[in-house]
C-alpha positions as CSV (number, residue, x, y, z in Angstrom):
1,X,-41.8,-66.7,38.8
2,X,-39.2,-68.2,37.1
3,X,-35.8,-66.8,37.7
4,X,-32.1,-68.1,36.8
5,X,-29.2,-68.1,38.9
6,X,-25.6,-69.3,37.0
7,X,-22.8,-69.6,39.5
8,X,-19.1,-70.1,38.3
9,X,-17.0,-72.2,40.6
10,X,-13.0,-72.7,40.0
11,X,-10.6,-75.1,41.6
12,X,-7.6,-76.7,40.9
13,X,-8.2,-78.2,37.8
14,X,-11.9,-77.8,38.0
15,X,-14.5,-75.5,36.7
16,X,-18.2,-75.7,37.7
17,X,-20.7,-73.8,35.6
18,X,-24.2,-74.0,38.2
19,X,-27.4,-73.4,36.3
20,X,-30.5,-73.4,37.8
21,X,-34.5,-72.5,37.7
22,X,-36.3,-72.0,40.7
23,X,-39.6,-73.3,39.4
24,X,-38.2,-77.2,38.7
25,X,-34.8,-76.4,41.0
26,X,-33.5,-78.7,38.2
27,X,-29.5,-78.2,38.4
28,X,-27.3,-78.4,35.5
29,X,-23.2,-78.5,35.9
30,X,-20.5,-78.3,33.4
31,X,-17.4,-80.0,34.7
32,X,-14.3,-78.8,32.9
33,X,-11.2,-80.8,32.8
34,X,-8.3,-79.5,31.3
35,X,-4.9,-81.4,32.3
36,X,-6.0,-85.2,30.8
37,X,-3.0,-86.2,33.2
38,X,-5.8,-86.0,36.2
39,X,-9.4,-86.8,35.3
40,X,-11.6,-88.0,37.4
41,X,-13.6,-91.2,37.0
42,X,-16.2,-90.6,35.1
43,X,-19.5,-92.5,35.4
44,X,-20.8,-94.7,32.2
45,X,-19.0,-92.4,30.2
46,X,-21.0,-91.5,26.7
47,X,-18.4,-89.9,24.9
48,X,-18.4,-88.1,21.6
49,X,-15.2,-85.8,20.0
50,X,-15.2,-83.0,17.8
51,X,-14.1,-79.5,17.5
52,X,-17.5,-77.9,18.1
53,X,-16.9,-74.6,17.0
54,X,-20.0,-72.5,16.4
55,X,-22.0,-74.7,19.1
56,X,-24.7,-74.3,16.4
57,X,-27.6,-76.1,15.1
58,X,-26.0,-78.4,13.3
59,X,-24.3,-79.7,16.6
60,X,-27.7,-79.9,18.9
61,X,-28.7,-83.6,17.2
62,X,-24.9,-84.9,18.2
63,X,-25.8,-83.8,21.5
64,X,-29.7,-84.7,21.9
65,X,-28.3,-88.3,20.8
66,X,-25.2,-88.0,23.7
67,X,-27.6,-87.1,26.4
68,X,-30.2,-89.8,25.1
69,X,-27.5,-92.3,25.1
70,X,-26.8,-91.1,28.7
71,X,-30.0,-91.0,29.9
72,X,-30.7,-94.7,28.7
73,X,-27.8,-95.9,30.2
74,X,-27.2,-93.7,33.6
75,X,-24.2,-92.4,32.3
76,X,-22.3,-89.0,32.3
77,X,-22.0,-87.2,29.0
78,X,-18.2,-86.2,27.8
79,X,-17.7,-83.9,25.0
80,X,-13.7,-83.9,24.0
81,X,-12.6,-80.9,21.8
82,X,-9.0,-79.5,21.3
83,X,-7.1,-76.3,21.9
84,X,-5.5,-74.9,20.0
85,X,-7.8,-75.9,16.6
86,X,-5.8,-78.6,15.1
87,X,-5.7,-77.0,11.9
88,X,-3.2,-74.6,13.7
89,X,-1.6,-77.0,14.6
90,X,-1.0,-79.9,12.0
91,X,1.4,-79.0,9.2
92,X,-0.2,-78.2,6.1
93,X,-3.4,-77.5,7.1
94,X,-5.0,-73.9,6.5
95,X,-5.8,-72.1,9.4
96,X,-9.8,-71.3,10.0
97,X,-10.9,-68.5,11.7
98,X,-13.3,-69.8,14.7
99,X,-16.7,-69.1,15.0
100,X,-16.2,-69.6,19.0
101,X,-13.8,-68.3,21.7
102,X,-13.1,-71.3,23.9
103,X,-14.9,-69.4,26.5
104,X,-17.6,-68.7,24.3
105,X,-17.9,-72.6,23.8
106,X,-18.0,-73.8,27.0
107,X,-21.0,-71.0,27.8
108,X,-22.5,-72.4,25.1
109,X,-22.6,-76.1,25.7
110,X,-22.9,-75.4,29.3
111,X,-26.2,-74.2,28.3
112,X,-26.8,-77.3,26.3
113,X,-27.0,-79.6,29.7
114,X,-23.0,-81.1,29.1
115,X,-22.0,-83.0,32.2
116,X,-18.2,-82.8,31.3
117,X,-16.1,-81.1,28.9
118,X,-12.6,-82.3,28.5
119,X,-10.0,-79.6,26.5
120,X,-7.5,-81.9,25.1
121,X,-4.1,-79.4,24.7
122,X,-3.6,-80.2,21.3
123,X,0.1,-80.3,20.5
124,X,2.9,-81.8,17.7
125,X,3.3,-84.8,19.7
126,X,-0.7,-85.5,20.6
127,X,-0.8,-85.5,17.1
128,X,1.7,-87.8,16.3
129,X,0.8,-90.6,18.3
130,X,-0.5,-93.9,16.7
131,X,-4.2,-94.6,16.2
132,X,-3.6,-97.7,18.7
133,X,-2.3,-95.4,21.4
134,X,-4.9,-92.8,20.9
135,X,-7.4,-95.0,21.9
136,X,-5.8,-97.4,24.6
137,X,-3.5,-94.4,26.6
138,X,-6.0,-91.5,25.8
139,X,-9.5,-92.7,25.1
140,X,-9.3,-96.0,27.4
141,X,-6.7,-95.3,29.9
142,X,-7.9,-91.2,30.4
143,X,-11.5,-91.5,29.7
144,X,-12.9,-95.0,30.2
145,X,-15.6,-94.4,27.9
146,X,-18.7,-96.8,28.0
147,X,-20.1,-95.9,24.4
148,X,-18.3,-93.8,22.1
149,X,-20.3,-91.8,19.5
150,X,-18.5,-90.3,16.3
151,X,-19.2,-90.7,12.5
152,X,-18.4,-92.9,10.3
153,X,-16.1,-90.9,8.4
154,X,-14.1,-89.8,11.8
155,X,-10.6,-90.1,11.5
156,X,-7.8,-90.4,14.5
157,X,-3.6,-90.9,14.9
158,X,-0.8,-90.1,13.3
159,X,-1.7,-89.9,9.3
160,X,-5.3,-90.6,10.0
161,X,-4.9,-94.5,10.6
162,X,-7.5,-94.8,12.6
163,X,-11.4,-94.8,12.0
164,X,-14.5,-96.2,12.7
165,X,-13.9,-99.9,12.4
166,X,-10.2,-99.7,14.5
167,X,-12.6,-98.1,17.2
168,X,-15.2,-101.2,17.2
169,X,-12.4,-103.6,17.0
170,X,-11.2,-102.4,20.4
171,X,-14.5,-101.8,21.8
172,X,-15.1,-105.6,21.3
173,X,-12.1,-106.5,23.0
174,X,-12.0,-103.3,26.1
175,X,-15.2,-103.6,26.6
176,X,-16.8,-100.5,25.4
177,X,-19.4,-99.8,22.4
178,X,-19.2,-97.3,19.2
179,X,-22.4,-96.2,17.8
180,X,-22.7,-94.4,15.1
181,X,-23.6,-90.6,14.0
182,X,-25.5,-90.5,11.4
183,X,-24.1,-89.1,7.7
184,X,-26.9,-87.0,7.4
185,X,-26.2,-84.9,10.7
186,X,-22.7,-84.7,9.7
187,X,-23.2,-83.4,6.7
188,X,-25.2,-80.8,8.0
189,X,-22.7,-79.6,10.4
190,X,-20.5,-79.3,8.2
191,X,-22.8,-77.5,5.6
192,X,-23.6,-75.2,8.5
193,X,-20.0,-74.2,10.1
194,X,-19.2,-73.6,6.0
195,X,-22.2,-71.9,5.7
196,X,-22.2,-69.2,8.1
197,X,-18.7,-68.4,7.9
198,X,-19.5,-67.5,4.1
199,X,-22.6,-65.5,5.4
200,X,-20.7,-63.5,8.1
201,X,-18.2,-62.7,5.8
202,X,-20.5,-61.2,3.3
203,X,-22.7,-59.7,5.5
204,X,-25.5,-62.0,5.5
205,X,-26.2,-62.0,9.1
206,X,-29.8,-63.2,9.3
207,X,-28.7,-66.4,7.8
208,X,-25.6,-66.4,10.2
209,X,-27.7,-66.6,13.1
210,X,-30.4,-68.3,11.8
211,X,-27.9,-71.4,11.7
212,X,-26.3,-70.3,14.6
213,X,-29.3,-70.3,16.6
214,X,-27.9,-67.4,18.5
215,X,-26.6,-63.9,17.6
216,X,-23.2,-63.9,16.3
217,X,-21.0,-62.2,18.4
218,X,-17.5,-60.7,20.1
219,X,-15.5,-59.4,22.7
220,X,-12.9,-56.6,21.7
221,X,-11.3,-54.1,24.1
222,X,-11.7,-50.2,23.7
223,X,-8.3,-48.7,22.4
224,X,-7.1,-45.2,21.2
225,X,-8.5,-44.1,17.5
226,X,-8.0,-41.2,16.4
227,X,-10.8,-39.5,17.8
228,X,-12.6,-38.5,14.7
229,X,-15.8,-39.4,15.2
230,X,-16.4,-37.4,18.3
231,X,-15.6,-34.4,16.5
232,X,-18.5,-35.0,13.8
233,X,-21.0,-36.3,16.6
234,X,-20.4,-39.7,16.2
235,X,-18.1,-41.1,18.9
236,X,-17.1,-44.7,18.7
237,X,-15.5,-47.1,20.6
238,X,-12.4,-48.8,18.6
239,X,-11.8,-52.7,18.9
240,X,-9.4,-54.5,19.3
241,X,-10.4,-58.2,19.1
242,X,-10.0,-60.2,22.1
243,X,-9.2,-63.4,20.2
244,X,-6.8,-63.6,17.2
245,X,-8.8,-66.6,15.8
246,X,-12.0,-65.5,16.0
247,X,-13.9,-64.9,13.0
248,X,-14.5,-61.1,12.0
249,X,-17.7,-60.3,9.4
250,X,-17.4,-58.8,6.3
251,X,-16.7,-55.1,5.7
252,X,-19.9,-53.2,6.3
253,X,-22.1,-51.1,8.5
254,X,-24.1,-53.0,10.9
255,X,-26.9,-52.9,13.5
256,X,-25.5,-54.2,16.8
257,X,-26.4,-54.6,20.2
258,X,-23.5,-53.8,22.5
259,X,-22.9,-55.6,26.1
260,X,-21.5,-53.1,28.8
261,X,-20.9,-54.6,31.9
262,X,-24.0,-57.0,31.7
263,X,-25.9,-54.0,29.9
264,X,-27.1,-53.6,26.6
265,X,-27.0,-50.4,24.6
266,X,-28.0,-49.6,21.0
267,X,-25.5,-48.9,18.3
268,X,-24.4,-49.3,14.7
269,X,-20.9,-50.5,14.0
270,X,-18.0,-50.2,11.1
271,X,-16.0,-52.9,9.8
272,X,-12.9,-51.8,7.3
273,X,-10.4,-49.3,6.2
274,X,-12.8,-46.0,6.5
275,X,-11.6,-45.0,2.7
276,X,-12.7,-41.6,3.0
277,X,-10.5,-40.6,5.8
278,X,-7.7,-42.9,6.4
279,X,-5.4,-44.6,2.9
280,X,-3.3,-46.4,5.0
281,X,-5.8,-49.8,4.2
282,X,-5.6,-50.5,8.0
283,X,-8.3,-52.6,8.7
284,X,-10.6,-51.2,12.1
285,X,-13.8,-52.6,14.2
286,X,-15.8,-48.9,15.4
287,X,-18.9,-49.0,17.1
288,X,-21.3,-45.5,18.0
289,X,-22.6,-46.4,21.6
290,X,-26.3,-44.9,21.4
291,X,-27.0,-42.9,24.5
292,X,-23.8,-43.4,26.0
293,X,-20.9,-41.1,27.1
294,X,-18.8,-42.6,29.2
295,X,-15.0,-42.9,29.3
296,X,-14.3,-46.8,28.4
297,X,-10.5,-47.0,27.2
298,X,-9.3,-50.4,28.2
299,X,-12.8,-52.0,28.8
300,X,-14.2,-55.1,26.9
301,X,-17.5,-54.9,25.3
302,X,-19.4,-57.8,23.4
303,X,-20.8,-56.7,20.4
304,X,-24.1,-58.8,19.3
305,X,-24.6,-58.6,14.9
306,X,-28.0,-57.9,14.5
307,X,-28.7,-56.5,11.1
308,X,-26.3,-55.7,8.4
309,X,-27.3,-52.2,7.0
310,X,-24.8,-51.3,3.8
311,X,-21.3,-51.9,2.4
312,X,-18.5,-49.3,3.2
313,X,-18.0,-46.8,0.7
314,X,-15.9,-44.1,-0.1
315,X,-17.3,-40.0,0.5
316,X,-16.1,-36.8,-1.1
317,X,-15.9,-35.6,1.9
318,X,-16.7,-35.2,5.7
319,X,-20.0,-33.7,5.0
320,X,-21.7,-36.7,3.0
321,X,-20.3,-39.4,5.3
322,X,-21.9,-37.3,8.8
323,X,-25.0,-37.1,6.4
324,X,-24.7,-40.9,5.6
325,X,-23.9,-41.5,9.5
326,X,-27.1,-39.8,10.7
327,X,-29.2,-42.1,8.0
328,X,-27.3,-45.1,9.3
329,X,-29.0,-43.7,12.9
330,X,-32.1,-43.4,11.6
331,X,-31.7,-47.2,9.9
332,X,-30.7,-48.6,12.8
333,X,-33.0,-47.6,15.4
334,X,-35.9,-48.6,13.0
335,X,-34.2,-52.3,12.8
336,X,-33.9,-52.6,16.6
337,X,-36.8,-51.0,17.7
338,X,-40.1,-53.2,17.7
């Protein structure tokens, strides 16, 4: 038998995330450190930077070559991200919709055998600071890293001073090492995270989560709609996304698997205006619970993509689209049944 227990522990400034199988009793913890201001020594520190979003496959060499280094070296790995995204942050930058809730990435790299994670608050003045004092107040004086990993391309301080050889030129002198992540994995992160943003937007979700290596998916809670559905036999539950930046798909119908309190139940999902019933151009997130009927106003639900079925379109009237609805049943079940 091989069951799995996760434990969440919280305290102070600390978050545990306990991970275990019975059958090796091997134990994996995810250390979360927050406030930089109070870190605790870390051990052979391997350390590699990056906003992470997506945790996808892309990102799983970056870390196979963090825990390697680790491994070799009987060190503790240290990923450091930033929150908010700095492209909300840094003037002229366009904002990006995330692929990943911050508590969505720390589930995920959790998962991935992290020792620590270290969530840099990433403010006007972290941003400004030279590329000297980013690495002897913050990387050195915070982190003591033993060997830090990052492309060659990576870029650091105020106007992007610093890079690569600024790093090695310190190393030498502070006594740690910088090692190198190779183009070819950088390039395909970032062919990836562009990648499956274009595919969720258009609807493409098997190549989504293909790259992924996980389902897409999102927490919303249940709010008032105008109860339309129930009265053509198609109830849903309207969403309201939990997280601003996360990324919505494209406008469509979609099979979805949707998480109830640790339960998941069958359903098929709208994304945009509903043209045939509302010209207001608001857009909504719907999802028809299969087998369900309960009363869930104020609830959060996860909503997994599994299949995307058809573009919106636009009825006569309420007759063709509860016709169209009981195809997009029939559709659905067929794609998630086995």
């Amino acid at each position: 038998m091989n069951r799995r227990c996760k434990v969440k522990y919280s305290k102070g400034n600390y978050q545990l995330y306990i991970s275990f199988a019975t059958v090796s009793l091997k134990i994996i913890i995810l250390q979360i450190h927050r406030h930089i201001g109070s870190l605790p020594v870390f051990r052979n520190a391997v350390v590699t930077t990056g906003t992470f979003d997506g945790v996808h496959t892309g990102h799983w060499q970056i870390i196979s070559q963090l825990k390697e280094e680790a491994r070799r070296t009987n060190g503790e790995t240290v990923i450091i991200t930033f929150h908010p995204h700095p492209r909300q942050i840094i003037p002229g930058q366009n904002p990006i919709q995330l692929l990943n809730s911050q508590p969505e990435k720390i589930r995920l790299l959790e998962q991935k055998g992290i020792d620590h994670l270290v969530i840099v608050p990433f403010t006007t003045d972290f941003s400004e600071q030279s590329a000297e004092d980013y690495i002897t107040r913050f990387l050195v004086k915070s982190i003591n890293p033993r060997c830090i990993i990052i492309g060659y391309d990576h870029r650091f301080g105020k106007d992007r001073k610093g890079d690569y050889r600024m790093l090695e030129a310190y190393g030498a002198k502070l006594g740690f090492v910088v090692k190198e992540i190779p183009e070819k994995v950088l390039n395909e992160v970032a062919v990836s995270s562009t990648r499956i943003r274009k595919a969720l937007l258009s609807g493409n979700i098997d190549t989504a989560n293909e790259l992924l290596g996980y389902e897409y998916n999102f927490e919303g809670m249940v709010v008032k709609g105008n109860q339309l559905g129930r009265a053509i036999g198609y109830p849903t539950a309207n969403l309201e996304i939990t997280d601003r930046n996360k990324l919505v798909p494209g406008d469509g119908i979609y099979a979805v698997l949707v998480e109830i309190n640790g339960t998941l139940y069958k359903g098929m999902m709208s994304i945009g205006v509903r043209p045939t019933i509302d010209n207001s151009g608001h857009r909504t997130i719907e999802v028809n619970i299969f087998d369900f009927d309960e009363d869930i106003y104020g609830a959060t639900l996860r909503v997994h993509l599994k299949y995307y079925l058809r573009p919106e379109l636009k009825f006569n009237d309420l007759n063709e689209l509860t016709a169209q609805l009981a195809e997009d049943k029939i559709n659905t079940l067929k794609k998630l049944i086995p």
